[in-house]
PDB file of N, CA, C and O in Angstrom, chain B, residues numbered from 101:
ATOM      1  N   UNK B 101      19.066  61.724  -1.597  1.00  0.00           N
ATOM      2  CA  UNK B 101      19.239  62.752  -2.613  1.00  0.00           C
ATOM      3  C   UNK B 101      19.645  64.045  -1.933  1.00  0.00           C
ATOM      4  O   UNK B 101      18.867  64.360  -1.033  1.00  0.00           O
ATOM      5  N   UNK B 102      20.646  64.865  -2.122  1.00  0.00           N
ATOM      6  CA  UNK B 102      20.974  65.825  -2.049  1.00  0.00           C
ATOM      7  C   UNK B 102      20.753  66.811  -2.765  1.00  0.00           C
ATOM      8  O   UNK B 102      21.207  66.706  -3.904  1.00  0.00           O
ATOM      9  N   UNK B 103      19.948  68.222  -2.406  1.00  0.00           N
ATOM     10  CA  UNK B 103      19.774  69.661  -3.655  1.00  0.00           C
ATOM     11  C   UNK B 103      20.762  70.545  -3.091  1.00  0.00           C
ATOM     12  O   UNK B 103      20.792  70.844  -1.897  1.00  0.00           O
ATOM     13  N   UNK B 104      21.468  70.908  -3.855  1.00  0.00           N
ATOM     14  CA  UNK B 104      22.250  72.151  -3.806  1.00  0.00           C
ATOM     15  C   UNK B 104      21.524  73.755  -4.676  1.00  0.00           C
ATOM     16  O   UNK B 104      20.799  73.705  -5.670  1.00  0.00           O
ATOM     17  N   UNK B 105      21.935  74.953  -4.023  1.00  0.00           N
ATOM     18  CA  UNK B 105      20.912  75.879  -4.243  1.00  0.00           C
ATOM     19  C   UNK B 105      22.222  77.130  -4.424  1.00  0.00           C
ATOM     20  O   UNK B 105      22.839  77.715  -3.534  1.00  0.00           O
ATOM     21  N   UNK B 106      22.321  77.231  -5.659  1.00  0.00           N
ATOM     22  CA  UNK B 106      23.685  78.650  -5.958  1.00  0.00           C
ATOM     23  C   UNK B 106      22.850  79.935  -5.171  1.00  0.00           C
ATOM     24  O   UNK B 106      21.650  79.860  -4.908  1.00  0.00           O
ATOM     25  N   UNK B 107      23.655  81.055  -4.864  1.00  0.00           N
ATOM     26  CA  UNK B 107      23.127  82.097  -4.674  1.00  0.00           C
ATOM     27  C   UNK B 107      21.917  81.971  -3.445  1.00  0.00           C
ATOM     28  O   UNK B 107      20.753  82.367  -3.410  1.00  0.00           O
ATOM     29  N   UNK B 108      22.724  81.265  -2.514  1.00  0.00           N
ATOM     30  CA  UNK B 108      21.763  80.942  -1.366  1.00  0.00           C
ATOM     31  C   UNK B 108      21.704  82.172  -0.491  1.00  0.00           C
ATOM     32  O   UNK B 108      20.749  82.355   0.265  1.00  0.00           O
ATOM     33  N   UNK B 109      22.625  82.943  -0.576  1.00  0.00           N
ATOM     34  CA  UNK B 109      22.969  84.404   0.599  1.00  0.00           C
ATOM     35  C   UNK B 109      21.942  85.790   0.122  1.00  0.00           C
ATOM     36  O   UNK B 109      21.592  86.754   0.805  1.00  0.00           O
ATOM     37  N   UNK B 110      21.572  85.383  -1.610  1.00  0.00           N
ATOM     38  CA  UNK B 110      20.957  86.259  -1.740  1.00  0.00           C
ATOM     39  C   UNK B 110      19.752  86.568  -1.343  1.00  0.00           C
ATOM     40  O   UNK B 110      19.303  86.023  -0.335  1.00  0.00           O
ATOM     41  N   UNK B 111      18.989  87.516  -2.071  1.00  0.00           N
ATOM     42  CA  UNK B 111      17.185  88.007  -1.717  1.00  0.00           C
ATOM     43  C   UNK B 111      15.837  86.459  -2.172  1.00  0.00           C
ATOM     44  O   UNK B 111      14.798  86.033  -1.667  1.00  0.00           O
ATOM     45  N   UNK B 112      16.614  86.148  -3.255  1.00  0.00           N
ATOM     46  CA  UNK B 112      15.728  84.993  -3.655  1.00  0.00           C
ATOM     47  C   UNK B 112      16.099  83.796  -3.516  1.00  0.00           C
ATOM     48  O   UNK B 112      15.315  82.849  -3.461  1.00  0.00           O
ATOM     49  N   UNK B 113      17.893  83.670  -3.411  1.00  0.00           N
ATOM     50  CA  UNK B 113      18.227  81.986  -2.757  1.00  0.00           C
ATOM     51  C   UNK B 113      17.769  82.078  -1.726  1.00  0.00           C
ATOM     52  O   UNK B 113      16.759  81.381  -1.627  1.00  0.00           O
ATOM     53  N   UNK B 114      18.175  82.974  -0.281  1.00  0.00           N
ATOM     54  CA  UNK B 114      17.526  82.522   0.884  1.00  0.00           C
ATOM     55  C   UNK B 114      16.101  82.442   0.781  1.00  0.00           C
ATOM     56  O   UNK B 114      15.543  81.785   1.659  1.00  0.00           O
ATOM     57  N   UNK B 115      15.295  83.042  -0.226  1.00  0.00           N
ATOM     58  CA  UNK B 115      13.991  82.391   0.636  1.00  0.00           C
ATOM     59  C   UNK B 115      13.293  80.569  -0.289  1.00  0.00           C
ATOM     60  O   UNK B 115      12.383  79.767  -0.081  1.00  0.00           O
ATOM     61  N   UNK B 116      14.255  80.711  -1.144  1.00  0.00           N
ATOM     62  CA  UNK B 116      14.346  79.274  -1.617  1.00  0.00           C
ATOM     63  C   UNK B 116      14.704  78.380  -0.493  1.00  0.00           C
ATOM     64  O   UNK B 116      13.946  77.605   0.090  1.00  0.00           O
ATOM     65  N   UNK B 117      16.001  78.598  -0.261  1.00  0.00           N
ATOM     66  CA  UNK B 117      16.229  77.762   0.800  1.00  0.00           C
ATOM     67  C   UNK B 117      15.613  77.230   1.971  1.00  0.00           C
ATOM     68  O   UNK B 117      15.650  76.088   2.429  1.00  0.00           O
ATOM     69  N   UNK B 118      14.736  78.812   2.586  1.00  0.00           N
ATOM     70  CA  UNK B 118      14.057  78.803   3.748  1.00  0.00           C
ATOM     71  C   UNK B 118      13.242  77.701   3.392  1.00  0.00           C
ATOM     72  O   UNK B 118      13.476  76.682   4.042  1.00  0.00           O
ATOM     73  N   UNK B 119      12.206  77.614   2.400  1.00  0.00           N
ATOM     74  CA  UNK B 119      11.399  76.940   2.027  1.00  0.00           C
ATOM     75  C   UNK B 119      11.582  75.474   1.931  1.00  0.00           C
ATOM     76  O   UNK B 119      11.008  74.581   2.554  1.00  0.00           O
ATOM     77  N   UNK B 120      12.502  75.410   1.021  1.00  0.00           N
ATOM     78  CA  UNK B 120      12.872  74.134   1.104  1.00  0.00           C
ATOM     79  C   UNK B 120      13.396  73.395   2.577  1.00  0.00           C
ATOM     80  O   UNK B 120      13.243  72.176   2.644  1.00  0.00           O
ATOM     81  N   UNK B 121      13.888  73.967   3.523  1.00  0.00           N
ATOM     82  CA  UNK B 121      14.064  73.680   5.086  1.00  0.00           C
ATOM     83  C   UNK B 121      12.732  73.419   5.597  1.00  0.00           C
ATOM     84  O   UNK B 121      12.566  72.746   6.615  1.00  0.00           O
ATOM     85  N   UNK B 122      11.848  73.885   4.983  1.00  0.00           N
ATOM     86  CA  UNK B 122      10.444  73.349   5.486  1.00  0.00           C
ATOM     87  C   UNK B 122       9.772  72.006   5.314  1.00  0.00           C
ATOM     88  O   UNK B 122       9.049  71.411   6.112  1.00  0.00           O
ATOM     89  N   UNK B 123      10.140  71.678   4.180  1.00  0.00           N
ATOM     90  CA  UNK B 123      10.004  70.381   3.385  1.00  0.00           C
ATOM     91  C   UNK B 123      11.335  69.128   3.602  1.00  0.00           C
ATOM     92  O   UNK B 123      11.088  67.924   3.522  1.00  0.00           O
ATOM     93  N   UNK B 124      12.487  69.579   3.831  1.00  0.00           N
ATOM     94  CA  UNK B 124      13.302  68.292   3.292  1.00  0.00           C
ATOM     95  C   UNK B 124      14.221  68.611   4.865  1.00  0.00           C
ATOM     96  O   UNK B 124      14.169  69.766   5.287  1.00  0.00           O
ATOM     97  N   UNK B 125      14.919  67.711   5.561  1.00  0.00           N
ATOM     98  CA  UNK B 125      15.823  67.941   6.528  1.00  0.00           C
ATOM     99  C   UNK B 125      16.960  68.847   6.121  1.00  0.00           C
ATOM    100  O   UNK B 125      17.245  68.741   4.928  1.00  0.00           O
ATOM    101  N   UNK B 126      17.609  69.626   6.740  1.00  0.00           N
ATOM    102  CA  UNK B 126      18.794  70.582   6.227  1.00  0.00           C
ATOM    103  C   UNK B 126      20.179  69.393   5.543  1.00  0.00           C
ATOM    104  O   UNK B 126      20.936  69.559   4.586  1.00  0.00           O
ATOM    105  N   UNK B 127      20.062  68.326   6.437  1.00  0.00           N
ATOM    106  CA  UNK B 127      21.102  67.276   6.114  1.00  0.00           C
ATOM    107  C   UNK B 127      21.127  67.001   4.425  1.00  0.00           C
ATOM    108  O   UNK B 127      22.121  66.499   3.900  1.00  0.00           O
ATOM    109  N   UNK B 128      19.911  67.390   3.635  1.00  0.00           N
ATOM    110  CA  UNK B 128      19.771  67.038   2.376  1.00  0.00           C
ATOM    111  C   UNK B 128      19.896  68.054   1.203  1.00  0.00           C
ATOM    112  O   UNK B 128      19.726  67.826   0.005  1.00  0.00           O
ATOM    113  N   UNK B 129      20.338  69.605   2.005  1.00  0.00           N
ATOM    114  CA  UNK B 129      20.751  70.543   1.553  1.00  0.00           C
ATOM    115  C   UNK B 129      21.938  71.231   1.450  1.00  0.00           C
ATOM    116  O   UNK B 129      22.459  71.307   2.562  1.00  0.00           O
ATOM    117  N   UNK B 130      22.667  71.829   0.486  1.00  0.00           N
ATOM    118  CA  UNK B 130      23.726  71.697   0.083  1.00  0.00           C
ATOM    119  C   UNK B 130      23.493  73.547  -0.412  1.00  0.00           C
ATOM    120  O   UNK B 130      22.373  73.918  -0.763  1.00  0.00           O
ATOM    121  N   UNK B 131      24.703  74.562  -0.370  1.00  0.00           N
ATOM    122  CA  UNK B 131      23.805  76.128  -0.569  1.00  0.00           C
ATOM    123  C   UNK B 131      25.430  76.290  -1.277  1.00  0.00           C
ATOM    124  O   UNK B 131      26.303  76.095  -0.432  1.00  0.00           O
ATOM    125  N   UNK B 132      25.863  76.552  -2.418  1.00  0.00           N
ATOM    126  CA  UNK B 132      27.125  77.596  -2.596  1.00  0.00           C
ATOM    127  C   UNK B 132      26.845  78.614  -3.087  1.00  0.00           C
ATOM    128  O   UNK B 132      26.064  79.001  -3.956  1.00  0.00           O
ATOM    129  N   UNK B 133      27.917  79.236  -2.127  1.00  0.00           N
ATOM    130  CA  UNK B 133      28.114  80.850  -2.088  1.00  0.00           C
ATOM    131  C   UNK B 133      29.071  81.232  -2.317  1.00  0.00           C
ATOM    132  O   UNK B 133      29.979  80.403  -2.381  1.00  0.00           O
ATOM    133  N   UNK B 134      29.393  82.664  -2.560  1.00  0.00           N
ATOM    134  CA  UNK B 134      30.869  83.304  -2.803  1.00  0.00           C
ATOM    135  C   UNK B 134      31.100  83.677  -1.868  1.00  0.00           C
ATOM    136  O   UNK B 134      32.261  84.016  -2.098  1.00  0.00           O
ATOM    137  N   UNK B 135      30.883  84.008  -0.558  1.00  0.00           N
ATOM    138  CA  UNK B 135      31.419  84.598   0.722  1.00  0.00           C
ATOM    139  C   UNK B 135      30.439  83.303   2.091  1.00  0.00           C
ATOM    140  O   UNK B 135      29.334  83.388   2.628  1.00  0.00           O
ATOM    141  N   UNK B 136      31.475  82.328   2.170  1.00  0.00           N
ATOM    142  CA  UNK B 136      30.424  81.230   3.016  1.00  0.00           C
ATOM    143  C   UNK B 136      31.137  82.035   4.406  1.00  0.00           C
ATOM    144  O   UNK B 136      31.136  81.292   5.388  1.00  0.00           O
ATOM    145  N   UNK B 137      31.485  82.831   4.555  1.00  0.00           N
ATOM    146  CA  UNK B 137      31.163  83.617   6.109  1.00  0.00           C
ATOM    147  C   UNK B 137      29.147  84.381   6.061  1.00  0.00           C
ATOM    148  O   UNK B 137      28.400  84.557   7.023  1.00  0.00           O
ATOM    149  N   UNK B 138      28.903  84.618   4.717  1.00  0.00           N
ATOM    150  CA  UNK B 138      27.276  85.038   5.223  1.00  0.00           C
ATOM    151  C   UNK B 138      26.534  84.134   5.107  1.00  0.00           C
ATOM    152  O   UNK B 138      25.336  84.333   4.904  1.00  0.00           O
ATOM    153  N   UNK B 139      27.145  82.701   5.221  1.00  0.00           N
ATOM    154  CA  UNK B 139      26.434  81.348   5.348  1.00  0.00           C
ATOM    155  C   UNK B 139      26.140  81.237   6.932  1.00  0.00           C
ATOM    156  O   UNK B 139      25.643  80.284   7.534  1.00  0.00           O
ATOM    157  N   UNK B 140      26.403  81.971   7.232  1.00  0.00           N
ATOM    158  CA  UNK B 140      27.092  81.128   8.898  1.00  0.00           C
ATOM    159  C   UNK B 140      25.712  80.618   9.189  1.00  0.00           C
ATOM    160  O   UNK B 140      25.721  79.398   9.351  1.00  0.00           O
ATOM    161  N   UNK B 141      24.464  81.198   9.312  1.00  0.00           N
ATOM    162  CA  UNK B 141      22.979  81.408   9.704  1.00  0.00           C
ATOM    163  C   UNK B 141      22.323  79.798   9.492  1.00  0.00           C
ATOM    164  O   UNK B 141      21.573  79.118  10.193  1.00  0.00           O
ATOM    165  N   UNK B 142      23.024  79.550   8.118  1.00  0.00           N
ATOM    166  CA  UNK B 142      22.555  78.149   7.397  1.00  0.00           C
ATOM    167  C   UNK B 142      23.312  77.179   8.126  1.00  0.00           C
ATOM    168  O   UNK B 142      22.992  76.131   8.687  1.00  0.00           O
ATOM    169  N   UNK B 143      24.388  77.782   7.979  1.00  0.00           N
ATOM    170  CA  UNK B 143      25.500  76.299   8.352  1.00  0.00           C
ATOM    171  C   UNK B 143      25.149  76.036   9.900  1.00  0.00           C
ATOM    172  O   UNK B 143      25.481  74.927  10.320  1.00  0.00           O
ATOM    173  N   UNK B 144      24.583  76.826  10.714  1.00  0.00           N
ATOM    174  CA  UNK B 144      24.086  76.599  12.160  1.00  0.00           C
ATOM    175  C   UNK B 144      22.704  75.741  12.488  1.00  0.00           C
ATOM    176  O   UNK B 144      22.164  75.354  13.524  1.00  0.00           O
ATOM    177  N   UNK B 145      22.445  75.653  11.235  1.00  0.00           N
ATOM    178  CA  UNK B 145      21.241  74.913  11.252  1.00  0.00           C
ATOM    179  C   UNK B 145      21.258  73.635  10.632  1.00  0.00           C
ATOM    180  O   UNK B 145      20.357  72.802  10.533  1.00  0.00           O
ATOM    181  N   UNK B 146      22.731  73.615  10.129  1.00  0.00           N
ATOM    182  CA  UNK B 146      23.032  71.735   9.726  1.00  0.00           C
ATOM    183  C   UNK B 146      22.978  72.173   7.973  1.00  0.00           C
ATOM    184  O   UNK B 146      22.840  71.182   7.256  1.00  0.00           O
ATOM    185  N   UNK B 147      23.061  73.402   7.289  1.00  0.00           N
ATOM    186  CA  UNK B 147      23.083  73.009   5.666  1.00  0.00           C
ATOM    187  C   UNK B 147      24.484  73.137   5.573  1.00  0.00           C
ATOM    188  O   UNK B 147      25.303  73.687   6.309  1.00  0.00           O
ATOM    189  N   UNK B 148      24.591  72.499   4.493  1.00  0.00           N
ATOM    190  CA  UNK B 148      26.314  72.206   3.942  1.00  0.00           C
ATOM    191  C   UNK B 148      26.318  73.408   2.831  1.00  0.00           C
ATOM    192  O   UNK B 148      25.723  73.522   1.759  1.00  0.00           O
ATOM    193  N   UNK B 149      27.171  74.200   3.480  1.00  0.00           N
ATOM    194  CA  UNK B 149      27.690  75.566   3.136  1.00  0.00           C
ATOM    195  C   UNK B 149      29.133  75.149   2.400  1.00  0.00           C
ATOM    196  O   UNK B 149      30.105  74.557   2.868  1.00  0.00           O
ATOM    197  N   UNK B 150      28.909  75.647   1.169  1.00  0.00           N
ATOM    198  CA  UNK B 150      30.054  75.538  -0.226  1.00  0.00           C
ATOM    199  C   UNK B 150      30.539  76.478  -1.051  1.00  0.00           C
ATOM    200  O   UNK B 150      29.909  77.242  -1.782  1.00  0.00           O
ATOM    201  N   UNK B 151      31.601  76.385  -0.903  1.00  0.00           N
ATOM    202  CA  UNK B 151      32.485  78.065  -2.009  1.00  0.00           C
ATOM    203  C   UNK B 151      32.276  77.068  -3.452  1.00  0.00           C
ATOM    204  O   UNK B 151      32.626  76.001  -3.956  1.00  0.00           O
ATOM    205  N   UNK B 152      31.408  78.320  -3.686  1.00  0.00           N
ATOM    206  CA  UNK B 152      31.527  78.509  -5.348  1.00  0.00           C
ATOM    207  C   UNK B 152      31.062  79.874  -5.815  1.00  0.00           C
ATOM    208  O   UNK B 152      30.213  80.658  -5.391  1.00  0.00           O
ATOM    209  N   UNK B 153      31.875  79.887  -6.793  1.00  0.00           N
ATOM    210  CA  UNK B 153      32.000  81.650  -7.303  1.00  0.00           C
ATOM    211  C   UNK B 153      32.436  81.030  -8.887  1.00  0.00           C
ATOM    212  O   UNK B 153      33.376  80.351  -9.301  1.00  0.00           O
ATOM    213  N   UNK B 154      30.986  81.773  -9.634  1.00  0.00           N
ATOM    214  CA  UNK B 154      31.183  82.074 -11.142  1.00  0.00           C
ATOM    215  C   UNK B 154      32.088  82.088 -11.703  1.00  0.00           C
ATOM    216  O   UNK B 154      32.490  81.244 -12.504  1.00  0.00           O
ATOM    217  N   UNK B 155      32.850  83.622 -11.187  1.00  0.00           N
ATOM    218  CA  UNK B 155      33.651  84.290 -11.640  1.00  0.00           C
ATOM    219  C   UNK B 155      34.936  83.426 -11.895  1.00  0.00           C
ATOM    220  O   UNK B 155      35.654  83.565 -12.885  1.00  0.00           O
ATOM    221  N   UNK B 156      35.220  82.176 -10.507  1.00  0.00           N
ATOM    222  CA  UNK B 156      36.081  81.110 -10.348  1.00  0.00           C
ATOM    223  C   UNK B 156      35.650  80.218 -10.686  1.00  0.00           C
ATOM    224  O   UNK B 156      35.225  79.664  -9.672  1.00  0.00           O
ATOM    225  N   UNK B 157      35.298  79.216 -12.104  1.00  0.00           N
ATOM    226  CA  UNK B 157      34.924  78.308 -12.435  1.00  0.00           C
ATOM    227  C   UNK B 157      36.047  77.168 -11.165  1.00  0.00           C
ATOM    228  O   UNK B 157      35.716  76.545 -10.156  1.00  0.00           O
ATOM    229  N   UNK B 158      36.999  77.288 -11.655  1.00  0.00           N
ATOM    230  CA  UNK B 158      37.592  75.857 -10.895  1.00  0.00           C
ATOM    231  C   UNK B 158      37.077  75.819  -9.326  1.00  0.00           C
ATOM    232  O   UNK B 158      37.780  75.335  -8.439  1.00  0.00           O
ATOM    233  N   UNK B 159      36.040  76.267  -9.133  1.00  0.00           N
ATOM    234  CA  UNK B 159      35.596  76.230  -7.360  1.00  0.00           C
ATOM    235  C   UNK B 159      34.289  75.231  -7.674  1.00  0.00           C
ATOM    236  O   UNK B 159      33.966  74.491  -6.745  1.00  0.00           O
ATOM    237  N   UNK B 160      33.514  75.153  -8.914  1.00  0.00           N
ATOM    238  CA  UNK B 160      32.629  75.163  -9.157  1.00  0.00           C
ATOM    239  C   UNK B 160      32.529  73.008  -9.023  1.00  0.00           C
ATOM    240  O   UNK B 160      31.587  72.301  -8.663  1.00  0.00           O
ATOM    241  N   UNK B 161      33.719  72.685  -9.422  1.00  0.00           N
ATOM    242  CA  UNK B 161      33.567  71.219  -9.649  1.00  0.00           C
ATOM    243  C   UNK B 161      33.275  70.390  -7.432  1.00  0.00           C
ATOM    244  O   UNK B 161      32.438  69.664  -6.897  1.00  0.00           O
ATOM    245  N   UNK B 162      34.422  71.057  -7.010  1.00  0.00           N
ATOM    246  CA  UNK B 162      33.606  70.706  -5.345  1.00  0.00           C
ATOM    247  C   UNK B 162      32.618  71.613  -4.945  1.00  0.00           C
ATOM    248  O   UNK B 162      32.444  71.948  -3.773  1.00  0.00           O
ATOM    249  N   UNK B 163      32.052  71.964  -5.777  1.00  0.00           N
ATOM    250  CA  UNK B 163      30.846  72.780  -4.902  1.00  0.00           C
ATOM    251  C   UNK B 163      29.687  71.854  -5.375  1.00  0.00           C
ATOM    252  O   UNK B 163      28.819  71.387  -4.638  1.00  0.00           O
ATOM    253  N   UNK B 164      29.776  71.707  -6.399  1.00  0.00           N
ATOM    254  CA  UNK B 164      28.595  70.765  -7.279  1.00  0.00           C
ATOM    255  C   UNK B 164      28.790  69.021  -6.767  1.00  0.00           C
ATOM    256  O   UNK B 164      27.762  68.346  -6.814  1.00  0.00           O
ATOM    257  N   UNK B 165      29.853  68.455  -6.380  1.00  0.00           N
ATOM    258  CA  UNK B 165      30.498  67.272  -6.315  1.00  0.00           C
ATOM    259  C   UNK B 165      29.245  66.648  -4.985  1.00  0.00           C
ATOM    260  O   UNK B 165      29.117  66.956  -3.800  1.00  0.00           O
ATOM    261  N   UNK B 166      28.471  65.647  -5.899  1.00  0.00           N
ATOM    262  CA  UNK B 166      27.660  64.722  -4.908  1.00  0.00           C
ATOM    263  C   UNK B 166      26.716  65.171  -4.319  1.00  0.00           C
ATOM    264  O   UNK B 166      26.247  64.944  -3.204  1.00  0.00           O
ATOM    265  N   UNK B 167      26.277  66.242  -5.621  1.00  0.00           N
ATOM    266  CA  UNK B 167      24.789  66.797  -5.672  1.00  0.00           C
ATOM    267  C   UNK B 167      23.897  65.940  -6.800  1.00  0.00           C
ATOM    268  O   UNK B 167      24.324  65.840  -7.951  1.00  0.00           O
ATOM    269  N   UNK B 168      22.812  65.417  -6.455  1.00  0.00           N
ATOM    270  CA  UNK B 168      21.768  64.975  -6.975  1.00  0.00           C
ATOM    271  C   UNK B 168      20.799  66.059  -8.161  1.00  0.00           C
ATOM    272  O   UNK B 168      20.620  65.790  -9.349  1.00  0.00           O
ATOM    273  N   UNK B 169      20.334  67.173  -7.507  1.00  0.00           N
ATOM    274  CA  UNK B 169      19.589  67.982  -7.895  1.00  0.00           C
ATOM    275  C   UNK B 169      20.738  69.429  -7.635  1.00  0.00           C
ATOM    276  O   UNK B 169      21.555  69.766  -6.778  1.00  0.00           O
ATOM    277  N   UNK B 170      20.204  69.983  -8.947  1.00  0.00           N
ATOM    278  CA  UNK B 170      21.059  71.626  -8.701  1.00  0.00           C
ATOM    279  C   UNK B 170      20.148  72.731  -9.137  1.00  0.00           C
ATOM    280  O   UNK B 170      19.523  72.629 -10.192  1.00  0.00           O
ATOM    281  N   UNK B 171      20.042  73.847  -8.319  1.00  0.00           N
ATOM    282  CA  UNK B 171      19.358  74.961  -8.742  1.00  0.00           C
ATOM    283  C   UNK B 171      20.196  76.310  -8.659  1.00  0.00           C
ATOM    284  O   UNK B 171      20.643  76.865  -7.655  1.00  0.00           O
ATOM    285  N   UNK B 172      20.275  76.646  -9.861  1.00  0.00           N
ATOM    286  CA  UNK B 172      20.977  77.566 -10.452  1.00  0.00           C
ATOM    287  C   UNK B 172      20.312  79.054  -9.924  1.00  0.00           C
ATOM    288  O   UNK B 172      19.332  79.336 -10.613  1.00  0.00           O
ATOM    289  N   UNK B 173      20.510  79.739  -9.214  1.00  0.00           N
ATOM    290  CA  UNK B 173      19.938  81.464  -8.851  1.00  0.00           C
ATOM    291  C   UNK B 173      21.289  82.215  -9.513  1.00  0.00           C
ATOM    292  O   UNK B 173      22.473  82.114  -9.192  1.00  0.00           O
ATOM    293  N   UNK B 174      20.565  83.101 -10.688  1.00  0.00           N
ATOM    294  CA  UNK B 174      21.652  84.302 -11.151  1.00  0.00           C
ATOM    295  C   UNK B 174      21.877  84.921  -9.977  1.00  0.00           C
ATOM    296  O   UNK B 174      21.098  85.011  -9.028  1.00  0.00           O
ATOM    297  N   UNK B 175      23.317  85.478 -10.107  1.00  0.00           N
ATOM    298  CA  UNK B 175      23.488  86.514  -9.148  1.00  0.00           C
ATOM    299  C   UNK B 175      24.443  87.863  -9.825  1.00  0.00           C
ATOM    300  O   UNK B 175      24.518  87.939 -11.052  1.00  0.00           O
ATOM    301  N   UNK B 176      25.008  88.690  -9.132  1.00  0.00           N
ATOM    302  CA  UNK B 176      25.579  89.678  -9.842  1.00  0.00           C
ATOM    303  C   UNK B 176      27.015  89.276  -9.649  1.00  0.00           C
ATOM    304  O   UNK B 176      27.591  88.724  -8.712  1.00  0.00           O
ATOM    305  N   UNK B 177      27.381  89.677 -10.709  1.00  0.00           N
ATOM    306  CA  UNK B 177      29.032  89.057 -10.787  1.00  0.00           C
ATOM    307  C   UNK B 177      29.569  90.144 -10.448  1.00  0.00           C
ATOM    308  O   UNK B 177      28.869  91.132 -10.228  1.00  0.00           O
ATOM    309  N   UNK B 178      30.964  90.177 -10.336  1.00  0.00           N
ATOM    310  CA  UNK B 178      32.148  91.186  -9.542  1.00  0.00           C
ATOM    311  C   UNK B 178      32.309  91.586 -10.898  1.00  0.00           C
ATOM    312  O   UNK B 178      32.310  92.796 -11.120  1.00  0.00           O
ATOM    313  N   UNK B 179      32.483  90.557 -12.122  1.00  0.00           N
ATOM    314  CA  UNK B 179      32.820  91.053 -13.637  1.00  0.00           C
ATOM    315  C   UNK B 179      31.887  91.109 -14.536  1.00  0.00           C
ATOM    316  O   UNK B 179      30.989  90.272 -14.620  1.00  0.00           O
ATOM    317  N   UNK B 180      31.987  91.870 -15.113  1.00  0.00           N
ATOM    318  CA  UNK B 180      31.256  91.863 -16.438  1.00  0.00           C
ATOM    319  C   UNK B 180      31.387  90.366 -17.505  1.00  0.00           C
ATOM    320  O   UNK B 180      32.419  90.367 -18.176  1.00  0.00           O
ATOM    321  N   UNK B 181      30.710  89.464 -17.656  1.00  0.00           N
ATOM    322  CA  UNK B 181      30.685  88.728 -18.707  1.00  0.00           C
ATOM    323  C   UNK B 181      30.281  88.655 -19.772  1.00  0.00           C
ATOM    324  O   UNK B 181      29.128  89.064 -19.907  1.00  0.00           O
ATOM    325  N   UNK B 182      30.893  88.191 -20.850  1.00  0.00           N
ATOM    326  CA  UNK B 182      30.632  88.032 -22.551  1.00  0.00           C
ATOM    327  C   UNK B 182      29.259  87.173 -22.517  1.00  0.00           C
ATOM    328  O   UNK B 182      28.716  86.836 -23.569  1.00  0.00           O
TER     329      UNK B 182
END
């Protein structure tokens, strides 16, 4: 099983993540972000670092692709949404 974790770069994905690195091997973690250069920290430790950005739905189908479990963290968008 694979969990993927949106909004992993932020104040409350990373310490989701951290946590969950405590419990499950990184190999079983999956993090998208909108800037996977402030992944680098994760991706050095074996998590599978993934572009996905809201704002860009069409990023959203390989970011999610051959995830088991998904956890959704709001984050602040660049745009204002309806």
């Amino acid at each position: 099983m694979k969990i993927l974790v949106t909004g992993a770069t932020g104040q409350l994905g990373l310490k989701v993540v951290e946590a969950l690195l405590k419990t499950i091997p990184a190999s079983k973690l999956a993090v998208s972000v909108r800037n996977p250069e402030k992944a680098g920290g994760l991706r050095a430790r074996g998590v599978d670092v993934r572009y996905g950005d809201f704002d860009k739905p069409e990023t959203l189908d390989s970011a999610f692709s051959g995830i088991n479990r998904l956890l959704i963290i709001s984050t602040f968008g660049d745009h204002e949404t309806a």
